[in-house]
C-alpha positions in Angstrom: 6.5 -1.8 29.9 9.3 -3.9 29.0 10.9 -5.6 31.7 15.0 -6.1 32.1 15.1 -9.8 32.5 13.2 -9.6 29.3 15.6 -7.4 27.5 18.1 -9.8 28.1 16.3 -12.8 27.0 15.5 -11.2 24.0 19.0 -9.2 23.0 20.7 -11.8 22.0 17.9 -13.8 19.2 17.3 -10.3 18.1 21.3 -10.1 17.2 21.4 -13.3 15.5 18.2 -12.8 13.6 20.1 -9.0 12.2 23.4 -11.4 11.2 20.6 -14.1 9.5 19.1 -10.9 7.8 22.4 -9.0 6.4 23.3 -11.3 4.3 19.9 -12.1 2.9 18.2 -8.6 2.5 21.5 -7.6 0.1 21.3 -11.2 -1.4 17.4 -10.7 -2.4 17.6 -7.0 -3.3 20.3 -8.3 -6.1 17.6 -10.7 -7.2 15.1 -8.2 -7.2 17.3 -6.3 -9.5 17.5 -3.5 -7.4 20.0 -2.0 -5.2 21.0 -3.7 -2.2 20.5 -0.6 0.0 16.9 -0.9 -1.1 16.5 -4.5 0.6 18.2 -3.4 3.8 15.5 -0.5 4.2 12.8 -3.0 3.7 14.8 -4.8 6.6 14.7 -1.6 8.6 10.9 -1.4 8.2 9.7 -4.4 8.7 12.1 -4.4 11.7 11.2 -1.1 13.5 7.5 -0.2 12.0 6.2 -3.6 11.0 7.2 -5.2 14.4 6.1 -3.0 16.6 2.7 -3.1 16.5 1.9 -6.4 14.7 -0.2 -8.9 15.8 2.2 -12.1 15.3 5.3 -10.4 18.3 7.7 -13.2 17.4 7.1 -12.8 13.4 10.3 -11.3 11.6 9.2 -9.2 8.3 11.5 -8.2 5.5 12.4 -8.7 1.7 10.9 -12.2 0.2 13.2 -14.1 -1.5 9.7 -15.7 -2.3 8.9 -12.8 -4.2 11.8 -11.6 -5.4 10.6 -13.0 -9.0 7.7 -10.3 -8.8 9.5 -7.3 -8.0 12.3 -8.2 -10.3 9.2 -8.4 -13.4 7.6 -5.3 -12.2 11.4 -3.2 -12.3 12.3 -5.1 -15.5 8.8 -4.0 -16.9 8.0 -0.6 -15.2 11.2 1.2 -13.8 12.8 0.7 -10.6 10.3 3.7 -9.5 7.5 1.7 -9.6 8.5 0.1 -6.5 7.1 3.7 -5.5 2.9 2.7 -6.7 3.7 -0.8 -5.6 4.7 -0.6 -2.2 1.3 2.2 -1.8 -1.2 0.1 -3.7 -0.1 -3.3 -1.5 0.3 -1.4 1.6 -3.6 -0.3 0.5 -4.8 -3.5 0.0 -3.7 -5.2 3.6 -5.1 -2.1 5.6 -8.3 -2.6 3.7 -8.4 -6.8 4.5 -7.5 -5.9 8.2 -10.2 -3.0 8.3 -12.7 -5.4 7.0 -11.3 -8.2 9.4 -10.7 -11.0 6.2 -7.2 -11.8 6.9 -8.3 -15.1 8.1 -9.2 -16.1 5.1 -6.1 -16.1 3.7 -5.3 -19.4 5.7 -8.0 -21.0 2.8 -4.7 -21.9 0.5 -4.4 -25.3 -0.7 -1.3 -26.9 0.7 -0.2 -27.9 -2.9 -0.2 -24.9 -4.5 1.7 -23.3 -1.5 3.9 -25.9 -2.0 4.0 -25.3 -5.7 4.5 -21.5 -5.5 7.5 -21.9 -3.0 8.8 -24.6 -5.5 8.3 -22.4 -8.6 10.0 -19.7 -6.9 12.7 -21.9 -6.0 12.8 -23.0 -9.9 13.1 -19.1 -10.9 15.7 -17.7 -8.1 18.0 -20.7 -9.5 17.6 -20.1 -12.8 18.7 -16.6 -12.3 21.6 -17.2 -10.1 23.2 -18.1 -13.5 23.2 -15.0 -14.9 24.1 -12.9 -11.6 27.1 -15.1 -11.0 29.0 -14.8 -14.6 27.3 -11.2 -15.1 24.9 -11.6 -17.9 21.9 -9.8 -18.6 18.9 -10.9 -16.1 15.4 -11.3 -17.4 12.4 -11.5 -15.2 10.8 -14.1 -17.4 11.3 -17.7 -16.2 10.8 -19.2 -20.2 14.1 -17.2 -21.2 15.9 -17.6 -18.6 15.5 -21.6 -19.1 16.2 -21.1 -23.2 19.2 -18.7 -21.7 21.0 -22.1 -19.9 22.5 -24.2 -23.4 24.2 -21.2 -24.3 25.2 -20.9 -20.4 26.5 -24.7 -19.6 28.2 -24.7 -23.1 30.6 -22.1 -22.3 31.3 -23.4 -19.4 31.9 -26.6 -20.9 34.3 -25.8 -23.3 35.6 -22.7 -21.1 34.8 -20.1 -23.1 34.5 -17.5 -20.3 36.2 -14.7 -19.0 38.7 -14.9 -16.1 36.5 -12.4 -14.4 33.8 -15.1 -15.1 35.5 -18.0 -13.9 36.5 -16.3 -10.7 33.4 -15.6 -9.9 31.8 -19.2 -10.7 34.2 -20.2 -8.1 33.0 -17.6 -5.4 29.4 -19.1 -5.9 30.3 -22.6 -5.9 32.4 -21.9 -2.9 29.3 -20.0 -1.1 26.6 -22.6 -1.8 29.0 -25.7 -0.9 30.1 -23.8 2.2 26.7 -23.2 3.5 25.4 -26.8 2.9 28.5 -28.4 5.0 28.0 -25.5 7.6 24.7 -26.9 7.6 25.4 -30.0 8.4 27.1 -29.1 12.1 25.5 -29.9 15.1 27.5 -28.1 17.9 26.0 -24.9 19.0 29.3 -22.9 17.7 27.4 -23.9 14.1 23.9 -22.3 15.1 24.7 -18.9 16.6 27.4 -18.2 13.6 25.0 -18.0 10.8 26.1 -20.4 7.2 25.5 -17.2 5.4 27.0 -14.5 7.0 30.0 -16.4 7.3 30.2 -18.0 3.9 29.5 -14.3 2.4 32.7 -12.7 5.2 35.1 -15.6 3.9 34.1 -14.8 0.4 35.0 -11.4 0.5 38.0 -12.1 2.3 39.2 -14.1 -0.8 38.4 -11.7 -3.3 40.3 -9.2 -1.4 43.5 -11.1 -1.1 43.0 -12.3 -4.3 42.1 -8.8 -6.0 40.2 -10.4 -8.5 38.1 -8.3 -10.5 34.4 -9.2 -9.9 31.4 -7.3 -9.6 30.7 -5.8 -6.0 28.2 -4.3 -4.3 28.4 -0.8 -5.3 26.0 1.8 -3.1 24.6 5.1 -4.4 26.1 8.1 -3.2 24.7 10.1 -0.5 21.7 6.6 -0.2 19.7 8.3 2.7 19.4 11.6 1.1 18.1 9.8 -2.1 15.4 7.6 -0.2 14.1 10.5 1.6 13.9 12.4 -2.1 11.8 10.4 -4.6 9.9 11.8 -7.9 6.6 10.6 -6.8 5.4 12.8 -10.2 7.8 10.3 -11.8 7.0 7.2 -10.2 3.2 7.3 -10.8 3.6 8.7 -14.6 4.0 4.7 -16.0 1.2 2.5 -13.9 -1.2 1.5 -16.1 -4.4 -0.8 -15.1 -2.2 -3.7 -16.0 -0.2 -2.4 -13.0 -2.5 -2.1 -10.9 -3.7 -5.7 -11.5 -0.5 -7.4 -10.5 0.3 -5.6 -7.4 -3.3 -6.5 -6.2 -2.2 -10.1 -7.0 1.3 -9.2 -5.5 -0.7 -7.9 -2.2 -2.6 -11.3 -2.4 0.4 -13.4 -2.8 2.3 -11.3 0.0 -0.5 -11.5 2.4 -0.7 -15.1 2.0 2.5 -15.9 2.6 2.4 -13.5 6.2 -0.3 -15.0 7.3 0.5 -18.2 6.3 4.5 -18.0 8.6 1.9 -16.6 11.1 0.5 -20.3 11.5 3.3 -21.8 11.5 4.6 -19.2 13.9 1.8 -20.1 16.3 2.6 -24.0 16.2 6.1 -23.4 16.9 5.5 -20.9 19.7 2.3 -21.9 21.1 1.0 -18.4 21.0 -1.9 -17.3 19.5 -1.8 -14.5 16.9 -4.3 -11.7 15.8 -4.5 -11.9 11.9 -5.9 -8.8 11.5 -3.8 -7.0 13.2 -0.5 -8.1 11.5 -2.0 -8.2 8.3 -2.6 -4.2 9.5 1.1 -3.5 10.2 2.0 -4.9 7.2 -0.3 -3.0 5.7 1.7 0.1 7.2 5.0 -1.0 6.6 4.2 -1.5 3.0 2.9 2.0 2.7 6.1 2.9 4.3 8.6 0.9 1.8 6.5 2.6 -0.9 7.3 6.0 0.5 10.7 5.0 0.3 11.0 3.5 -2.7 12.2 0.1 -1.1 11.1 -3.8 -1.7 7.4 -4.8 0.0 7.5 -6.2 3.1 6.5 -9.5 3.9 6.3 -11.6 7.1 9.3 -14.4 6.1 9.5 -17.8 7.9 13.6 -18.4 7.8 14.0 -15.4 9.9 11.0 -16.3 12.0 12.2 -19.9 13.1 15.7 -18.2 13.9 14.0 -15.6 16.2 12.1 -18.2 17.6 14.5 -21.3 18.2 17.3 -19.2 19.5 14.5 -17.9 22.4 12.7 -14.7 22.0 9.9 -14.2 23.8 8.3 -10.8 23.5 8.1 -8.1 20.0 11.5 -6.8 21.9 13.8 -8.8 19.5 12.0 -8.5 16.5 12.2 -4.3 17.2 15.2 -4.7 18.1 17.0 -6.6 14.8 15.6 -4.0 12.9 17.9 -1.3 15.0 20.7 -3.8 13.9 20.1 -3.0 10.8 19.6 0.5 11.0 22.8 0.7 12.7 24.8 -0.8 10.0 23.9 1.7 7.7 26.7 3.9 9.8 29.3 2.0 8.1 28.2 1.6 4.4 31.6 1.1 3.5 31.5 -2.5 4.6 29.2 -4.1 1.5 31.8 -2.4 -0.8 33.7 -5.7 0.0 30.7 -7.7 -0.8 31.2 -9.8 -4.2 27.5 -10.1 -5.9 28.9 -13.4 -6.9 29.3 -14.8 -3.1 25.2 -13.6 -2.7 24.7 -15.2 -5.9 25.7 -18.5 -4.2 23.6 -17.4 -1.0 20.1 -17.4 -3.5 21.6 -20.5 -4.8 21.3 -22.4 -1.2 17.5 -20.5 -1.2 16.8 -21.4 -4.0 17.2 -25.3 -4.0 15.7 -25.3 -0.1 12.6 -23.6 -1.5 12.4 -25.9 -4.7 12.6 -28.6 -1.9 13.3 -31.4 -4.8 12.0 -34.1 -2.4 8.6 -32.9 -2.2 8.3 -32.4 -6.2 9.4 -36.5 -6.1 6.8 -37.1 -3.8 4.0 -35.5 -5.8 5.3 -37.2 -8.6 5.0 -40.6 -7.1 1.4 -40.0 -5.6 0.1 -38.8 -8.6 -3.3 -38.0 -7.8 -5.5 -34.5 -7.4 -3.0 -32.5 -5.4 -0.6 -33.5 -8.2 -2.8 -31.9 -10.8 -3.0 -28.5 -8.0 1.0 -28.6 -7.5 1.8 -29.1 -10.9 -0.6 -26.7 -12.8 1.1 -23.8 -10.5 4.7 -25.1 -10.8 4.7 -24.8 -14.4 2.7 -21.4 -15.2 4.8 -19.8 -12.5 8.2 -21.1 -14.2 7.2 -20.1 -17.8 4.5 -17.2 -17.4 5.2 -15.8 -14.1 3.7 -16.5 -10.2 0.7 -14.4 -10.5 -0.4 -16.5 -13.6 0.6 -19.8 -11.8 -0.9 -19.1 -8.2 -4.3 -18.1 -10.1 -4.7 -21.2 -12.2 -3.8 -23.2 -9.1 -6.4 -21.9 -7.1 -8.7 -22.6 -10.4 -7.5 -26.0 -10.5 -8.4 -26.8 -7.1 -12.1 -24.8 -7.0 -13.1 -27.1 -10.1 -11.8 -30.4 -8.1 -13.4 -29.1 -5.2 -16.9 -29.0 -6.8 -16.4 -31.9 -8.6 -15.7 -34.1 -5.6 -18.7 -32.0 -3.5 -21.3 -32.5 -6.4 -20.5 -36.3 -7.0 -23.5 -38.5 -6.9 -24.5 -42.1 -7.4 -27.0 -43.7 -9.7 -27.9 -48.1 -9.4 -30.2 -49.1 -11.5 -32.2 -52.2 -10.4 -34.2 -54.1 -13.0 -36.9 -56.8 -12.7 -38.5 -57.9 -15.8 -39.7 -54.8 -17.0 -39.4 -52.7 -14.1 -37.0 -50.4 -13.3 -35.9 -48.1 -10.3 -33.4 -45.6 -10.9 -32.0 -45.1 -7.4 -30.0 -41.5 -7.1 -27.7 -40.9 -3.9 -25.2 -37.4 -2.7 -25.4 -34.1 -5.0 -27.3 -33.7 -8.2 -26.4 -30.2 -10.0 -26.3 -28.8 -13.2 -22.2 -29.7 -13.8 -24.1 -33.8 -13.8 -26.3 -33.0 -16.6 -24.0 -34.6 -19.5 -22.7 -37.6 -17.3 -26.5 -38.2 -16.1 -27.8 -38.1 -19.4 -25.3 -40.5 -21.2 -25.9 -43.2 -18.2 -29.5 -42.9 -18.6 -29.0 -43.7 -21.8 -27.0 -46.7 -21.1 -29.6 -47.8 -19.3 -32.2 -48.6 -21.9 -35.2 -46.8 -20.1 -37.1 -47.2 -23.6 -37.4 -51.4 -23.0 -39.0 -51.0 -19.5 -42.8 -51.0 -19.2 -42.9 -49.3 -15.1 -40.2 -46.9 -14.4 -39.2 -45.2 -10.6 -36.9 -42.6 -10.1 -36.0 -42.8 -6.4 -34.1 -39.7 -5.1 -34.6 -40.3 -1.5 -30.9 -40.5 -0.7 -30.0 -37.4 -2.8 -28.8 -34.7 -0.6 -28.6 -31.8 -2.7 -31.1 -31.4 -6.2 -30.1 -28.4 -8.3 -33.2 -27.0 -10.0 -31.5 -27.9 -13.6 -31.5 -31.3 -12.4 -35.4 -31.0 -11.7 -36.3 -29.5 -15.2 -33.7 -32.4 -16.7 -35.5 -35.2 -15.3 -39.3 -34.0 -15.7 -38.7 -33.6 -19.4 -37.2 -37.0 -19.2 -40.6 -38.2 -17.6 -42.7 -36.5 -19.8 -41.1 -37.9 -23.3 -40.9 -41.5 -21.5 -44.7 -41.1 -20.1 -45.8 -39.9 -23.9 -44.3 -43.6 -24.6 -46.8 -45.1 -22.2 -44.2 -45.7 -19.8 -45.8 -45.8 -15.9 -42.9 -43.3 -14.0 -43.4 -42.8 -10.6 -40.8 -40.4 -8.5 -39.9 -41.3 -4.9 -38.3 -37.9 -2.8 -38.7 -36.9 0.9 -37.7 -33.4 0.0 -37.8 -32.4 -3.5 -40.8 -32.8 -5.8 -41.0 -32.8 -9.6 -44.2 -31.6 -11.6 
C-alpha cells in the first residue's frame, strides 16, 4: 500500500521526469521516422505497464534515442507497420530470457563495445539531424548519410538554401546552443526547469511570432482511434526471416542496454534489482507497444538519473510520469506548435553527449586491445548498421579473450647437446602454428638428448598432445633420446 508521505516524496521527481520525457519521446519518434504520437505511447507504456511491475522501481523506460537508428532501418526497410511484428517478436524474446532466468547475463558486455555502440549511435543520430533540420530525405543507412554531408555543407556555404531552410538551421542551432549554456547552470532554478523542455517552448514561441514556414509536428486525425485499430493482416504480410533476424538482435541490443541502466541504477541508488523481473516487464511492455503499433520500449538512463537525483524513492513516480504523459494526450493541440527543427537541435545535444568525443580521444591515445573492441563496433555500426557493429564487437573481443586465456610460454635451455624444452600456461590447438615455427627456431635436429618439460603447463589440448608425439617420434627415428617431464598429462 502506498503511503502519503511517500506520494509526496515521489510527485514531484515523477513531474520532472514527464517534462524531461516530452520533449524527448517526440524528439526520438522524429528520428525514428515515425510519428511523434507513436514515441509518446511508448512513453505511456513504459510509464504505466512497464513500471509497475518491474524489477528495477526507480528505472524510467521509454523510446531509445539509442535505438532510434534501428527502428528508423526497420520503417525505412519494412513499413511503418512493422513496428507491429517488432514490438511482438522483442516483447517474445525478454519474457522468454526472464522465464529462463538469463537476464544476468546480459551484464557480460565488454565496456568498449558499450562504449562504442553508444558512440556509434551518437555518430548516426548526428548525421541525421542534417537532413531533419533543412527537410531532406532521411536514410537509415549511416554510409549515405555521411556521402549526403558535401552536398549538405556546400549549400550552406555558398547559401544556396531555401528561406524556409535557413529558418530552420537557425531554430536548431538556437536549440542545441541553448541547451549546452542551460547546462552549464548551477542554481537549482536550472535543474528542476529541464534544458529541453524549455529550449523546445522558446523555440516555438519564435516560430510563432515569427510565422515562419517550417515543418511542424503534424498528428494524425482521430490518433487513439487509429492505435486501438491496426491491420495486423497487414503488418505481418512483409516479415521475412531477414526480419526476424534483426529484431532478435534488436531484442538483444534492447535488453542489454535495460539491464545495463539497471546497474547503474543500483550504484546510484544503492538498491538492489531483480534482472529477471524487469527484463519480464519489458518483456510485456514490448508486447504491448507491438499491439499498438508504437516504438520498443527500453529501460533509458537519462530519464533514470533524473528520477533518481531529484529524489524518488518508490515505483510511485516512475507510474506516475507515465500518467503525465497520458494526460497530455488531452490537449494534442499543443505539439502543433512544435517545430521538427527545434527537436532536431534536441537529438543534436543527444547526439554529441552519446558520441562522448572525449572518450573516442582516449581510446585513441591508449591504443591497445579495447581500442581494437571500440573501434571494430564504431565503424560497422556507422557504415553497415548497429546490429552488424555490436556483433563483430563481441567477435572481436571472444578472439582476444582466448587469445590472452590460451597464451603460453616456451624457454629453451641448452647445454652442449642437450636440450629442455620448458612449456608454462595453456597449450591448445589455436598454438599449433606459433609452436611449431618456434620449435623450429630452435634447432631440435643439432641436439643429441632432448626433454620436453610441461610441468608448469596448466591446460594441454589433446591437439597439442598428438602435435608433440609426432614431433617425438620423427626426432626419436633420428636417434634423438626425448624424454617428456608432466605431473598431469602423458604422451604415448
Amino acid at each position: 500500500m502506498i503511503q502519503i508521505e511517500t506520494i509526496k516524496k515521489d510527485l514531484f521527481p515523477s513531474f520532472v521526469v514527464f517534462l524531461v520525457a516530452l520533449p524527448l519521446c517526440l524528439g526520438i519518434a522524429i528520428a525514428s521516422g515515425v510519428d511523434p504520437m507513436k514515441g509518446l505511447l511508448t512513453g505511456i507504456i513504459g510509464g504505466i505497464v512497464v513500471a509497475f511491475i518491474s524489477g528495477c522501481p526507480l528505472q524510467i523506460s521509454g523510446p531509445s534515442a539509442g535505438l532510434a537508428v534501428m527502428v528508423l532501418h526497420v520503417v525505412d526497410v519494412y513499413g511503418p507497420h512493422a513496428l507491429v511484428p517488432l514490438g511482438i517478436i522483442v516483447g517474445v524474446f525478454q519474457l522468454a530470457t526472464a522465464i529462463f532466468r538469463v537476464g544476468h547475463f546480459f551484464q557480460a558486455t565488454p565496456p568498449a563495445l558499450l562504449r562504442a555502440m553508444l558512440s556509434g549511435i551518437g555518430v548516426l543520430i548526428i548525421l541525421s539531424q542534417f537532413y531533419i533540420m533543412f527537410d531532406l530525405e532521411l536514410s537509415s543507412n549511416g554510409l549515405d548519410s555521411i556521402l549526403g554531408l558535401p552536398e549538405i555543407f556546400y549549400n550552406a556555404v555558398t547559401g544556396n538554401l531555401t528561406n524556409s531552410q535557413i529558418q530552420s538551421g537557425f531554430i536548431t542551432i538556437f536549440v542545441l546552443i541553448f541547451i549546452g549554456l542551460w547546462s552549464l547552470g548551477k542554481s537549482t532554478f536550472f535543474e528542476i526547469l529541464p534544458a529541453p523542455l524549455v529550449s523546445i517552448v522558446l523555440a516555438s514561441v519564435i516560430v510563432f511570432i515569427t510565422g515562419w514556414d517550417m515543418k511542424m509536428i503534424e498528428l494524425p486525425a482521430n490518433f487513439i482511434e487509429q492505435s486501438l485499430h491496426i491491420n495486423y493482416n497487414e503488418a505481418f504480410s512483409n516479415i521475412d526471416f531477414n526480419f526476424v533476424l534483426y529484431a532478435l538482435g534488436f531484442a538483444f541490443v534492447a535488453s542489454a542496454e535495460t539491464l545495463l541502466c539497471v546497474g547503474a541504477i543500483d550504484k546510484m541508488s544503492k538498491q538492489r534489482s531483480n534482472y529477471n523481473r524487469t527484463i519480464f516487464a519489458q518483456g510485456i511492455g514490448n508486447f504491448a507497444t507491438g499491439l499498438v503499433g508504437a516504438i520498443p520500449v527500453v529501460g533509458v538512463i537519462s530519464r533514470s538519473a533524473a528520477n533518481i537525483e531529484f529524489g524518488a524513492t518508490t515505483r510511485f513516480s516512475s507510474v506516475m510520469q507515465g500518467f503525465w504523459l497520458a494526460g497530455f494526450l488531452l490537449v494534442p493541440q499543443l505539439l502543433f506548435y512544435v517545430p521538427i527543427p527545434a527537436l532536431a537541435g534536441l537529438l543534436f545535444y543527444i547526439g554529441i553527449k552519446l558520441l562522448d568525443p572525449m572518450s573516442v580521444w582516449a581510446y585513441i591515445r591508449a591504443w591497445n586491445k579495447p581500442t581494437v573492441i571500440f573501434f571494430t563496433t564504431l565503424v560497422l555500426t556507422v557504415t553497415v548498421d548497429l546490429l552488424a557493429g555490436v556483433l563483430a564487437g563481441f567477435m572481436v573481443a571472444i578472439l582476444m579473450l582466448v587469445i590472452d586465456v590460451l597464451k603460453y610460454d616456451l624457454d629453451i635451455e641448452e647445454d652442449g647437446d642437450n636440450k629442455v624444452l620448458k612449456f608454462k600456461g595453456k597449450l591448445s590447438f589455436l598454438d599449433i602454428p606459433v609452436l611449431a615455427k618456434k620449435l623450429e627456431k630452435g634447432q631440435l635436429e643439432n641436439a643429441t638428448n632432448l626433454e620436453i618439460c610441461l610441468q608448469e603447463v596448466e591446460y594441454l589440448d589433446p591437439a597439442i598432445n598428438e602435435h608433440l608425439t609426432e614431433l617425438k617420434d620423427k626426432l626419436e627415428e633420428k636417434g634423438l633420446n626425448i624424454k617428456i617431464r608432466h605431473s598431469k598429462f602423458d604422451i604415448h
